[in-house]
PDB file of N, CA, C and O in Angstrom:
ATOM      1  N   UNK A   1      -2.864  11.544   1.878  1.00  0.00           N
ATOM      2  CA  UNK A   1      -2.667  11.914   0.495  1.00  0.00           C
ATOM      3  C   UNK A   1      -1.165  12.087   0.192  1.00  0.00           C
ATOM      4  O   UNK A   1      -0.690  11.938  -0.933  1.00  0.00           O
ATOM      5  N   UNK A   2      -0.603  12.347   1.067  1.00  0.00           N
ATOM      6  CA  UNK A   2       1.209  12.823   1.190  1.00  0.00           C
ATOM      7  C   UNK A   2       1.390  11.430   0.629  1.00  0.00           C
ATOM      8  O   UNK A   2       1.699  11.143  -0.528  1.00  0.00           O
ATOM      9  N   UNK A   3       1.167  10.683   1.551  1.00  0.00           N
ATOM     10  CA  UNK A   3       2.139   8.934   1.173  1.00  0.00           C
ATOM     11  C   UNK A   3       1.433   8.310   0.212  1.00  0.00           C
ATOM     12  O   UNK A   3       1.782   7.222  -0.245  1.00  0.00           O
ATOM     13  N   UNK A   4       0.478   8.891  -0.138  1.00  0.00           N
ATOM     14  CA  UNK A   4      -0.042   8.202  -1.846  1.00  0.00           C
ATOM     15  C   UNK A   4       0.880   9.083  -2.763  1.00  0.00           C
ATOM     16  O   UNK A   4       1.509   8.485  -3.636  1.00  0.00           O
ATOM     17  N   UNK A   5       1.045  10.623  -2.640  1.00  0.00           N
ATOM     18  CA  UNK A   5       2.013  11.122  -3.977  1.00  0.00           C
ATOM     19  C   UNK A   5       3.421  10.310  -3.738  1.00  0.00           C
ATOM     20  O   UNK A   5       3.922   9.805  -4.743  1.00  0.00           O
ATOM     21  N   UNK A   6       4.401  10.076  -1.908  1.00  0.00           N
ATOM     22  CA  UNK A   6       5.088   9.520  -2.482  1.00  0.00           C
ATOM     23  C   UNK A   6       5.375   8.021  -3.174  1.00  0.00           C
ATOM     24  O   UNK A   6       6.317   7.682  -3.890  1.00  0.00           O
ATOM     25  N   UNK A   7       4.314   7.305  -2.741  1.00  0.00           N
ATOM     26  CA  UNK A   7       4.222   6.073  -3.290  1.00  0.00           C
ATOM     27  C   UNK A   7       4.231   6.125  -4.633  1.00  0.00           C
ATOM     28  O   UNK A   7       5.166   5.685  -5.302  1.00  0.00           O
ATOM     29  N   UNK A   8       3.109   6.709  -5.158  1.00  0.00           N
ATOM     30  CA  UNK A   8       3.244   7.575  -6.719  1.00  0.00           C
ATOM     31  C   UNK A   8       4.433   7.290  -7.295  1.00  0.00           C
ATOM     32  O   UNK A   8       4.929   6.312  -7.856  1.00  0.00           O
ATOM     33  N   UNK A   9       4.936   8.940  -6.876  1.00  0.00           N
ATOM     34  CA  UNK A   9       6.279   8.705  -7.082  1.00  0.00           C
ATOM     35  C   UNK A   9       7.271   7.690  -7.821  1.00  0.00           C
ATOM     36  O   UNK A   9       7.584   7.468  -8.991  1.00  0.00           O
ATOM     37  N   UNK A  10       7.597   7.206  -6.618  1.00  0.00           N
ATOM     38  CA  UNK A  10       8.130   6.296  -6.417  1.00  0.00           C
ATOM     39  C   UNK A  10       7.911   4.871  -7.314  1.00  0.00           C
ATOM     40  O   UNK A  10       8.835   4.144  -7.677  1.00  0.00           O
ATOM     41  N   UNK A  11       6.457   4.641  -7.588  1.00  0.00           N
ATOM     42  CA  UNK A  11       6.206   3.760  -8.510  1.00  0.00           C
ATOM     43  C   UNK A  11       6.720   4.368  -9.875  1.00  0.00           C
ATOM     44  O   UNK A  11       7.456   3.619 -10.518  1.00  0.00           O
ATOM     45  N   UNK A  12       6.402   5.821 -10.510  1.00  0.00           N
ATOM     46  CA  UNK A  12       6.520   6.530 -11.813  1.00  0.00           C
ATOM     47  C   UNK A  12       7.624   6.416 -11.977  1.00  0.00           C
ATOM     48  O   UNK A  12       7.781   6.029 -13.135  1.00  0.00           O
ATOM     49  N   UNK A  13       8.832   6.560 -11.329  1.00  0.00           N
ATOM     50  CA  UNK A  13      10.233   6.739 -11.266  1.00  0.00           C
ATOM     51  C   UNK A  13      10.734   4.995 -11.720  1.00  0.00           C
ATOM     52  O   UNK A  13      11.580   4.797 -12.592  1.00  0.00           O
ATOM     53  N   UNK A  14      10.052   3.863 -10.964  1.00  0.00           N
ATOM     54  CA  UNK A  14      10.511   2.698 -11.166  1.00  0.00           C
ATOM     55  C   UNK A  14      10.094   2.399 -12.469  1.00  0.00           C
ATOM     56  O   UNK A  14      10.886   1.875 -13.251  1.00  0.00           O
ATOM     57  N   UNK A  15       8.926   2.672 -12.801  1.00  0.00           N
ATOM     58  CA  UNK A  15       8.151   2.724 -14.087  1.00  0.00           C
ATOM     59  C   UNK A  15       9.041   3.057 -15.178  1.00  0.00           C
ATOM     60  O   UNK A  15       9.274   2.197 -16.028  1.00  0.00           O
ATOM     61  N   UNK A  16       9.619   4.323 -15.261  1.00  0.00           N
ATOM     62  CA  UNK A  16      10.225   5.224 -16.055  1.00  0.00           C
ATOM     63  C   UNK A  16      11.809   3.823 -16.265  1.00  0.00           C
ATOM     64  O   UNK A  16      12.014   3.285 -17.353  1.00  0.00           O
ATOM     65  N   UNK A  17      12.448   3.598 -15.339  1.00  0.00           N
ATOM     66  CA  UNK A  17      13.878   3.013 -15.249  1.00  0.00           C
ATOM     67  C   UNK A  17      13.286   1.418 -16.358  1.00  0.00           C
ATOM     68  O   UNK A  17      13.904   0.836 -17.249  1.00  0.00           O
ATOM     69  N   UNK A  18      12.281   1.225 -15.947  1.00  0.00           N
ATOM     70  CA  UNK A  18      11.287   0.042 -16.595  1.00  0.00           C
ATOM     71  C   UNK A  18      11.182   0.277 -18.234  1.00  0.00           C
ATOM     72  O   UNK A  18      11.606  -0.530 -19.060  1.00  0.00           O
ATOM     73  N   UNK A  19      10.588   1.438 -18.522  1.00  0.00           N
ATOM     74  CA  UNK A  19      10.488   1.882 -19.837  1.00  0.00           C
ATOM     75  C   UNK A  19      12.107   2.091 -20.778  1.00  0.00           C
ATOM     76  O   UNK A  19      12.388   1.909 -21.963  1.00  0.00           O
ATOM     77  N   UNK A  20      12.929   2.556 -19.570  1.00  0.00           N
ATOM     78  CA  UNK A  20      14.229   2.895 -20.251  1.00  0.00           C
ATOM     79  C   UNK A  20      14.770   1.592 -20.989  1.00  0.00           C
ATOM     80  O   UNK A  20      15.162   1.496 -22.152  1.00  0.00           O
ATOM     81  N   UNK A  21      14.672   0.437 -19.824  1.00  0.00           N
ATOM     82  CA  UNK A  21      15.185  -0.553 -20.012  1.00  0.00           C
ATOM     83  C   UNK A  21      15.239  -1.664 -21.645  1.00  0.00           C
ATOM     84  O   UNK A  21      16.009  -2.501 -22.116  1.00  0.00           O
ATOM     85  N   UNK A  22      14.023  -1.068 -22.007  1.00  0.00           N
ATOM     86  CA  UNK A  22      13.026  -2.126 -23.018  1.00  0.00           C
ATOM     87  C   UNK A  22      11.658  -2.115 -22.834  1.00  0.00           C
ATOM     88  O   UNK A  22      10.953  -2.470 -23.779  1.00  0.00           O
ATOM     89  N   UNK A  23      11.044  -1.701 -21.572  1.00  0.00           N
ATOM     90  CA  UNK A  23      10.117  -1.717 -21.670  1.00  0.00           C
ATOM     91  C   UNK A  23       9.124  -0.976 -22.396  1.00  0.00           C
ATOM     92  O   UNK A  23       7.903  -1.096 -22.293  1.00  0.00           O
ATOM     93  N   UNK A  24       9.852  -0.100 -23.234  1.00  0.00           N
ATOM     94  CA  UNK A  24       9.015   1.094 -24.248  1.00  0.00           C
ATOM     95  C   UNK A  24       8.698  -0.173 -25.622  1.00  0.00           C
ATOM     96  O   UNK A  24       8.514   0.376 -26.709  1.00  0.00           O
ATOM     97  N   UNK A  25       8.652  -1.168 -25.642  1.00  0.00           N
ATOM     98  CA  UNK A  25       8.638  -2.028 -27.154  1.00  0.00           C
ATOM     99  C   UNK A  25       7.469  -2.594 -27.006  1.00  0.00           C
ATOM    100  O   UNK A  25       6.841  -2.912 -28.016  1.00  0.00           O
ATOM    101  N   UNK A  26       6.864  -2.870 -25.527  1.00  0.00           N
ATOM    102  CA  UNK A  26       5.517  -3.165 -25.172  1.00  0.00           C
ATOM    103  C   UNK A  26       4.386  -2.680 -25.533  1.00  0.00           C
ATOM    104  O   UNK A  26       3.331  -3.203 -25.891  1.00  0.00           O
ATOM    105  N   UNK A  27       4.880  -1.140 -25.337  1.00  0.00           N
ATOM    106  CA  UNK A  27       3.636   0.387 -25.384  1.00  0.00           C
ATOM    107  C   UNK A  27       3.972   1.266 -26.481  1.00  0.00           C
ATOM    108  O   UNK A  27       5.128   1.656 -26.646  1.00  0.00           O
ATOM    109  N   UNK A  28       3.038   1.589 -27.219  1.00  0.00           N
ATOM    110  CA  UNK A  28       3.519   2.425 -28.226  1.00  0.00           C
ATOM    111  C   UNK A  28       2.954   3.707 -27.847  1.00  0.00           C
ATOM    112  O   UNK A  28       3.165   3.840 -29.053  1.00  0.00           O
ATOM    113  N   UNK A  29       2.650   4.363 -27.582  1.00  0.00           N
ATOM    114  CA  UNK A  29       2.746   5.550 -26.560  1.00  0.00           C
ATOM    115  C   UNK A  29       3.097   5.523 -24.872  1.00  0.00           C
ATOM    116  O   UNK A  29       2.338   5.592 -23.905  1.00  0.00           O
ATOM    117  N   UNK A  30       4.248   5.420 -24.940  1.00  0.00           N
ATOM    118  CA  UNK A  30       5.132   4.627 -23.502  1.00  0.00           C
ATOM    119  C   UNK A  30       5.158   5.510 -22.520  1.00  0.00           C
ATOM    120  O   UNK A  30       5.403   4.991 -21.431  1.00  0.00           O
ATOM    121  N   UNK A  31       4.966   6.863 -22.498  1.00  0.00           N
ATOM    122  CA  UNK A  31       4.911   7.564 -21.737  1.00  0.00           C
ATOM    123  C   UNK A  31       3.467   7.540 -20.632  1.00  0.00           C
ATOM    124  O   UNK A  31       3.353   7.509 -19.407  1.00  0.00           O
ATOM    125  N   UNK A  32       2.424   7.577 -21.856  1.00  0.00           N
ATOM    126  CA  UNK A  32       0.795   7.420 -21.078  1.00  0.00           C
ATOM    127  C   UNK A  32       0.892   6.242 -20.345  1.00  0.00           C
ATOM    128  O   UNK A  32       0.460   6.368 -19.199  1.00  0.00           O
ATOM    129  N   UNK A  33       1.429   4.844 -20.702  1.00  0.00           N
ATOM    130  CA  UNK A  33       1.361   3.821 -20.377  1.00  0.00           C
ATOM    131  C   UNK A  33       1.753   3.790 -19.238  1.00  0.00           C
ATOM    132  O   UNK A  33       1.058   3.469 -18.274  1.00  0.00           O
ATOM    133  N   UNK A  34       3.349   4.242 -19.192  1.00  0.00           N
ATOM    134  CA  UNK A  34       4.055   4.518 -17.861  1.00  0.00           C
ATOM    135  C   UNK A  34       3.400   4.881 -16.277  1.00  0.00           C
ATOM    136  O   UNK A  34       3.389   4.463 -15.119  1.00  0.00           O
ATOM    137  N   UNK A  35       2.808   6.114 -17.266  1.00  0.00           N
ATOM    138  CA  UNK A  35       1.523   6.488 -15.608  1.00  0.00           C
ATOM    139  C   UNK A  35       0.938   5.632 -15.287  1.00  0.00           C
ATOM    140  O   UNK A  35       0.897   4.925 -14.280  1.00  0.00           O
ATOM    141  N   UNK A  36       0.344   5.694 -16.377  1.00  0.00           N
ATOM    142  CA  UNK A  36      -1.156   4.612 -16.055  1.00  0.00           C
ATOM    143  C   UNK A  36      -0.811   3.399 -14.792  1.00  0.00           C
ATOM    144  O   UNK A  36      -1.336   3.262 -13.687  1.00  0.00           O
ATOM    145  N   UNK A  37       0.451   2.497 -15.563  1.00  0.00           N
ATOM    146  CA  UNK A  37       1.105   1.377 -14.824  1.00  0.00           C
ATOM    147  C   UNK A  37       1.568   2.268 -13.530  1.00  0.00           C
ATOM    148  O   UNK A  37       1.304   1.694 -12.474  1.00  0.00           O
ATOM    149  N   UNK A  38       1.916   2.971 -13.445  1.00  0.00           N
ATOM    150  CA  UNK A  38       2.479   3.410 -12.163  1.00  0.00           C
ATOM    151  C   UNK A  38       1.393   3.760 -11.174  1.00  0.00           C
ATOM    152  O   UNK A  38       1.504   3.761  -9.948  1.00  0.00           O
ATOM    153  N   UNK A  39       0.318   4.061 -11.898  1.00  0.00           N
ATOM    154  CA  UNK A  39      -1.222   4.785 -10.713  1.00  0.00           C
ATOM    155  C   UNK A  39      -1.614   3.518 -10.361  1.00  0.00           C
ATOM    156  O   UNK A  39      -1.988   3.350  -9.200  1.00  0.00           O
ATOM    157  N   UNK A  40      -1.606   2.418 -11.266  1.00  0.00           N
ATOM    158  CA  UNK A  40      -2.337   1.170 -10.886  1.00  0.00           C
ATOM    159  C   UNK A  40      -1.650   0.787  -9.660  1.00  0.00           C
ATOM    160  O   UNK A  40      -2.154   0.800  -8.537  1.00  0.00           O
ATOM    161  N   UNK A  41       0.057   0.294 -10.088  1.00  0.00           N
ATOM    162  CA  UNK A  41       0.626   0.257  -8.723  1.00  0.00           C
ATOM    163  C   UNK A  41       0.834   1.135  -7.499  1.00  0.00           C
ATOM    164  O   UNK A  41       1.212   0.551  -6.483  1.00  0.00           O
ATOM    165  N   UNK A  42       0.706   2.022  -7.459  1.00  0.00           N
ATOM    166  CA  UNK A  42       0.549   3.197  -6.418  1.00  0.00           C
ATOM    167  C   UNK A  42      -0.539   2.978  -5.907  1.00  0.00           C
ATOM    168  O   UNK A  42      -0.587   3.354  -4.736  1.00  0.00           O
ATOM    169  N   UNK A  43      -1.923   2.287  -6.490  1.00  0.00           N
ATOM    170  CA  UNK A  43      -3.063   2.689  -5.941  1.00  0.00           C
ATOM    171  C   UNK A  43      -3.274   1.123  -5.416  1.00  0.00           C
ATOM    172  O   UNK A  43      -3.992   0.949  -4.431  1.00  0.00           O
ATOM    173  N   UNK A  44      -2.719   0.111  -5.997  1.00  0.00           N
ATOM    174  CA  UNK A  44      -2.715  -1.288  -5.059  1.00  0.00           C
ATOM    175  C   UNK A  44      -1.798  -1.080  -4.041  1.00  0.00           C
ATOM    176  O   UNK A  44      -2.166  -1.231  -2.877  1.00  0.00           O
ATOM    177  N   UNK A  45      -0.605  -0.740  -4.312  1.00  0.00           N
ATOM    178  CA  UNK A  45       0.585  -0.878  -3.045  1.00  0.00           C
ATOM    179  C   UNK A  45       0.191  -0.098  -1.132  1.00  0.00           C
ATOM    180  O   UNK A  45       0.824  -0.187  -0.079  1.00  0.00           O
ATOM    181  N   UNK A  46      -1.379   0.739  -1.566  1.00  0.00           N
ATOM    182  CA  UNK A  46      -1.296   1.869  -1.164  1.00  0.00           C
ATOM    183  C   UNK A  46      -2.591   1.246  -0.309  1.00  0.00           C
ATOM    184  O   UNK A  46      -2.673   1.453   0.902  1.00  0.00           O
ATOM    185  N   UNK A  47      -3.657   0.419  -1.074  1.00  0.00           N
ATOM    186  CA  UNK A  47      -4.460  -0.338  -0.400  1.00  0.00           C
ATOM    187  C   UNK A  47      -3.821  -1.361   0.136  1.00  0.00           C
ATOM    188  O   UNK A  47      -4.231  -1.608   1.270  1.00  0.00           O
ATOM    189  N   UNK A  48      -2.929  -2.090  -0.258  1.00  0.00           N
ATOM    190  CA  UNK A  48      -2.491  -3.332   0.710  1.00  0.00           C
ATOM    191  C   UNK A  48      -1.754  -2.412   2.335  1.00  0.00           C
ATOM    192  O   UNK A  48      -1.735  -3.001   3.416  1.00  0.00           O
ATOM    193  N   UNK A  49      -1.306  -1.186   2.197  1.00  0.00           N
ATOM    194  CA  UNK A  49      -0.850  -0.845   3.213  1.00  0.00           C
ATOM    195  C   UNK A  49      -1.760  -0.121   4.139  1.00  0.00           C
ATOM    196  O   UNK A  49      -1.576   0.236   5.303  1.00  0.00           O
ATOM    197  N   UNK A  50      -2.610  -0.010   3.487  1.00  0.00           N
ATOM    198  CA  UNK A  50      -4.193   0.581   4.483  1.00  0.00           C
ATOM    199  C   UNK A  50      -5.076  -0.988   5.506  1.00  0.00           C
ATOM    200  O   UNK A  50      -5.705  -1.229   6.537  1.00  0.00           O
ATOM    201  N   UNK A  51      -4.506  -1.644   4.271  1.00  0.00           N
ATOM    202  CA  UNK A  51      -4.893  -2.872   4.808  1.00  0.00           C
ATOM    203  C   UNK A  51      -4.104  -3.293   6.435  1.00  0.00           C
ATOM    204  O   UNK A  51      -4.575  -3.582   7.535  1.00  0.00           O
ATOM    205  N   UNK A  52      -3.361  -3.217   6.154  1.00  0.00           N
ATOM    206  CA  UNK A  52      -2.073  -3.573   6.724  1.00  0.00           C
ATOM    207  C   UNK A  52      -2.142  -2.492   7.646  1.00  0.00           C
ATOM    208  O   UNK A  52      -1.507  -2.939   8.601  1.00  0.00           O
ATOM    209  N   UNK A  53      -2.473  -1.485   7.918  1.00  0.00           N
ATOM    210  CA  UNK A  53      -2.563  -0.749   9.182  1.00  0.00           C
ATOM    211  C   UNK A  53      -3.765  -0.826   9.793  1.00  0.00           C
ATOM    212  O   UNK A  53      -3.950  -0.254  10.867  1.00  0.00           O
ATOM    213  N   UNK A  54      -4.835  -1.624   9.112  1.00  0.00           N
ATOM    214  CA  UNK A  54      -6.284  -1.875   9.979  1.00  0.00           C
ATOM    215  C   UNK A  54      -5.977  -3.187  10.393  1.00  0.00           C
ATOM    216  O   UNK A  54      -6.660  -3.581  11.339  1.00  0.00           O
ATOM    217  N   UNK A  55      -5.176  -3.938   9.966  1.00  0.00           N
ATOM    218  CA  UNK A  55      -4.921  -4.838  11.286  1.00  0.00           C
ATOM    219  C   UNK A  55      -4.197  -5.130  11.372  1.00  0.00           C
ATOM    220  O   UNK A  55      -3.878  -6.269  11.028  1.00  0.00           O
ATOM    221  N   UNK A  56      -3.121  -3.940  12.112  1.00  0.00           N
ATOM    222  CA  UNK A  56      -2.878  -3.539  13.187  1.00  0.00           C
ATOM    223  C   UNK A  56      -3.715  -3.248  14.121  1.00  0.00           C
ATOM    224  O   UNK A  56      -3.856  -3.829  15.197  1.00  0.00           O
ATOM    225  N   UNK A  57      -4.494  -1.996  13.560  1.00  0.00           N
ATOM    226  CA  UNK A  57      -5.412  -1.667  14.669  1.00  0.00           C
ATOM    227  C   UNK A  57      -6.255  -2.974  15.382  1.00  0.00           C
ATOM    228  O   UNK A  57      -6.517  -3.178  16.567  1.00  0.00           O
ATOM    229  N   UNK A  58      -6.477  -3.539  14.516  1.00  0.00           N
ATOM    230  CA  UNK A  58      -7.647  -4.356  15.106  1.00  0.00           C
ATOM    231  C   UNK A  58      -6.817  -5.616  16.030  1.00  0.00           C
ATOM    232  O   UNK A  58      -7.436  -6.404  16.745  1.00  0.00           O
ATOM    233  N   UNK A  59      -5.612  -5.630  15.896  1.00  0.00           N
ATOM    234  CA  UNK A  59      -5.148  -6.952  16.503  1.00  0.00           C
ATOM    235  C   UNK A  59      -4.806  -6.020  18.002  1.00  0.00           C
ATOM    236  O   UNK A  59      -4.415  -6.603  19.013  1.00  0.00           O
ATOM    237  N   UNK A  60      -4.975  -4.821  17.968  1.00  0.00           N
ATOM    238  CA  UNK A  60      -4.436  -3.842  19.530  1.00  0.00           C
ATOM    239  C   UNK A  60      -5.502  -4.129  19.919  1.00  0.00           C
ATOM    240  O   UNK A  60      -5.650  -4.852  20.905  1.00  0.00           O
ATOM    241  N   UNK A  61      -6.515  -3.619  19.220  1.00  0.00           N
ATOM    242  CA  UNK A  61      -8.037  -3.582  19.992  1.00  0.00           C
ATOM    243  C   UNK A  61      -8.482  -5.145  20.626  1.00  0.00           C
ATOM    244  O   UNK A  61      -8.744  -5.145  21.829  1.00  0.00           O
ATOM    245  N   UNK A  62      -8.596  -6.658  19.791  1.00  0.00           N
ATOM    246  CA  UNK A  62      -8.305  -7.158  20.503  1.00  0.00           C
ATOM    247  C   UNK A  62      -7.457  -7.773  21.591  1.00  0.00           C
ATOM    248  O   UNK A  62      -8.020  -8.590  22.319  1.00  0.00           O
ATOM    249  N   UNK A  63      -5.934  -7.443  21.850  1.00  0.00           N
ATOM    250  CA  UNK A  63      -5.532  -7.419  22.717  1.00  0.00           C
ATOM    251  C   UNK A  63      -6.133  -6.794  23.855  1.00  0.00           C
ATOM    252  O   UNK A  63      -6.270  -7.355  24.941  1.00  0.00           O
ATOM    253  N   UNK A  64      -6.599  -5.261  23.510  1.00  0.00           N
ATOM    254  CA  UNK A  64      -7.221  -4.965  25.116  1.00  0.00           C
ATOM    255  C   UNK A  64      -8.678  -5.742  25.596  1.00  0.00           C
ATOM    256  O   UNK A  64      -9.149  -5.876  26.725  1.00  0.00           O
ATOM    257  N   UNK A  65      -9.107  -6.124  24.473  1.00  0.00           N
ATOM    258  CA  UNK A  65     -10.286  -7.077  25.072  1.00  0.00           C
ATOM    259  C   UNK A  65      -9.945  -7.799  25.521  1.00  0.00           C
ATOM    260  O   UNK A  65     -10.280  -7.818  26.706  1.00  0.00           O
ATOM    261  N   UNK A  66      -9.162  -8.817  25.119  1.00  0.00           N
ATOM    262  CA  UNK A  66      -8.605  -9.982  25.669  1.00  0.00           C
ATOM    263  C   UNK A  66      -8.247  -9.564  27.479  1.00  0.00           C
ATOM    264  O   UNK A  66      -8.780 -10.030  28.486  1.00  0.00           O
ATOM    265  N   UNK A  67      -7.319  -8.685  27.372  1.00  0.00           N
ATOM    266  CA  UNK A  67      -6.625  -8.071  29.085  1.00  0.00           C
ATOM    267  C   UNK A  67      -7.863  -7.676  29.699  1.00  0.00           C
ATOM    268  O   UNK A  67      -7.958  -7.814  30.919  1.00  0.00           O
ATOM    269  N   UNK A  68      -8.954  -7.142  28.955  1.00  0.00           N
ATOM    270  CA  UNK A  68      -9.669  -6.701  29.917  1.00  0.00           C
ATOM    271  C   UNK A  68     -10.988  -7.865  30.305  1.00  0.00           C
ATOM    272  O   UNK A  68     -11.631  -7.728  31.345  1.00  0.00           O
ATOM    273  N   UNK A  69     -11.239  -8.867  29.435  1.00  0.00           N
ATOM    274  CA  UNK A  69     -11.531 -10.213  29.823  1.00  0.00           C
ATOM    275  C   UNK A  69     -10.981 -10.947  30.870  1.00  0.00           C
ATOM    276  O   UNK A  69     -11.683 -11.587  31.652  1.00  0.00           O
ATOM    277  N   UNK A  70      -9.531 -10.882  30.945  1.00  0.00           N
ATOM    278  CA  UNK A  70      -8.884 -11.643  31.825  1.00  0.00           C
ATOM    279  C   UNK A  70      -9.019 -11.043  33.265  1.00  0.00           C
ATOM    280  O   UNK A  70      -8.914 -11.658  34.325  1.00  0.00           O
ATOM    281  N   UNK A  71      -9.278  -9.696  33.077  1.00  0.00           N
ATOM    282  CA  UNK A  71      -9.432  -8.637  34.143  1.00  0.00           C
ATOM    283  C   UNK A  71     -10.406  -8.916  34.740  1.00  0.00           C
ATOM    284  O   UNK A  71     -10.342  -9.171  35.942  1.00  0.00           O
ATOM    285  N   UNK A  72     -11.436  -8.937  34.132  1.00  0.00           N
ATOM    286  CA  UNK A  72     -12.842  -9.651  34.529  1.00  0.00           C
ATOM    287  C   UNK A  72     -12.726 -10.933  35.558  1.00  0.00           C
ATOM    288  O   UNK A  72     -12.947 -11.025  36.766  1.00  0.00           O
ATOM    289  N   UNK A  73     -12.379 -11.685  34.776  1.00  0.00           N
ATOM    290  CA  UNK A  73     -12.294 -13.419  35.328  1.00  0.00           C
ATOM    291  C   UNK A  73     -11.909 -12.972  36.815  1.00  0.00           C
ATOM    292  O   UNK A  73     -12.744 -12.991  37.720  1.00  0.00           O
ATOM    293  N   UNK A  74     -10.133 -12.430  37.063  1.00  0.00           N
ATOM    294  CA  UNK A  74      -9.900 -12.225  38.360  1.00  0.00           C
ATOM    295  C   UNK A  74     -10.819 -11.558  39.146  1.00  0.00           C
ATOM    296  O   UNK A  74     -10.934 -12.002  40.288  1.00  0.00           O
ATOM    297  N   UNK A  75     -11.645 -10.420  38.783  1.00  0.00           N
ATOM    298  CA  UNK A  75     -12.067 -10.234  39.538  1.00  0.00           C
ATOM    299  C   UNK A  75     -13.221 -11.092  40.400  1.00  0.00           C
ATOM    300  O   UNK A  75     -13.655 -11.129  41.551  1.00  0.00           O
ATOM    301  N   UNK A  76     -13.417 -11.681  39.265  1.00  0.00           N
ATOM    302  CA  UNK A  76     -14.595 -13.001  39.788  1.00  0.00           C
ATOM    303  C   UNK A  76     -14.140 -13.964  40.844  1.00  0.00           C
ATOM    304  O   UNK A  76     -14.891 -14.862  41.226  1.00  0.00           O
TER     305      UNK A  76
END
């Protein structure tokens, strides 16, 4: 939950520099918008990196299958 508020964050803040820029001519209540756009990206950026740490896991896990396959064979 920590690295989703700072992802948050971090998106609201880019959001905000976004709105300063021009981007308030898009949204006519620019502030609600701001979040909103910022939760959306916080909450994709946040699944691609969940993603992204299950495989990991899963490419370790098959590695030890793999070693312990090969482990096998020799012993045969």
């Amino acid at each position: 939950m920590r690295k989703f508020l700072q992802l948050f964050i971090i998106c609201l803040v880019l959001e905000q520099v976004f709105m300063f820029f021009g981007g308030w001519r898009l949204f006519q209540n620019w502030f609600s918008a701001s979040v909103f756009i910022a939760l959306v990206l916080a909450i994709s950026i946040r699944i691609w990196l969940s993603q992204e740490d299950r495989l990991e896991a899963m490419e370790k896990r098959i590695k030890e299958l793999e070693e312990q396959q090969v482990q096998k064979e020799k012993q045969e």
